[in-house]
C-alpha positions in Angstrom: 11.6 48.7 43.0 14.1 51.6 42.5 12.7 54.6 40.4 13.4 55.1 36.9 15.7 57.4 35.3 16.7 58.3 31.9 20.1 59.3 30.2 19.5 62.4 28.4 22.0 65.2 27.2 21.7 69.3 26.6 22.2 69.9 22.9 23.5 73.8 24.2 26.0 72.8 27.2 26.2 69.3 26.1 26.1 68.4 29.8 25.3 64.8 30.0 22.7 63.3 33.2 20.1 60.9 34.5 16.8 62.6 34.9 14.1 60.6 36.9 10.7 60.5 35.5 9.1 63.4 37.1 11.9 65.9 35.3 10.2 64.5 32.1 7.3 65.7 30.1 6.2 63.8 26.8 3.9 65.5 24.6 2.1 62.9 22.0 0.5 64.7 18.8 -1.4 63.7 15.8 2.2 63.4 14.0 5.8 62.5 14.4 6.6 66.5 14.4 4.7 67.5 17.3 5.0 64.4 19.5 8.1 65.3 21.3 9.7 65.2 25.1 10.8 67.6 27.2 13.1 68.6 30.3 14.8 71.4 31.9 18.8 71.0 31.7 19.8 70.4 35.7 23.8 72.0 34.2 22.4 75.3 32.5 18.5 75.9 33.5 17.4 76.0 29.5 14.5 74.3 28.3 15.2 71.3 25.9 12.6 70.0 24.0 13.3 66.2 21.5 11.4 64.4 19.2 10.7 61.5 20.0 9.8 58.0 18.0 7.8 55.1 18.5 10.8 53.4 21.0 11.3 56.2 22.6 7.6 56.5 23.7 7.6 53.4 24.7 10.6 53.9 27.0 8.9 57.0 28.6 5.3 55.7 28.9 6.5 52.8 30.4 8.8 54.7 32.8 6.1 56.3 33.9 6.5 59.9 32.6 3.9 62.5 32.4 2.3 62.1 29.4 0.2 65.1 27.3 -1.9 63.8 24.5 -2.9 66.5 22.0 -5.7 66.5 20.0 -6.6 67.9 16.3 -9.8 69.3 16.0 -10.2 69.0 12.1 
């Protein structure tokens, strides 16, 4: 089985690249605002952070990203 990777651009260099899994981070909170992914860009070193959907979860989980559940305390 060959290792997953995922297509992801830098919204400040707009570089464009395949990171593997292990470049990922998700972060799943209580609401679609602070469930997001994240990566450093390998072209410019800055830290990008995305939301990220239902799908895109799905994609990551699945992939076999690091995965940070927060939770409230309310």
């Amino acid at each position: 089985m060959s290792p997953v990777t995922f297509r992801a651009g830098c919204p400040d260099c707009r570089g464009s690249f395949e990171l593997a899994a292990g470049a990922l981070r998700l972060v799943i909170g209580a609401t679609s605002r602070t469930t997001f992914y994240a990566f450093t860009c390998p072209d410019c070193g800055i830290s990008v952070r995305k939301p990220a959907g239902e799908r895109i979860v799905e994609l990551l989980t699945g992939g076999g990203v690091k995965t940070l559940r927060l939770h409230s305390t309310v």
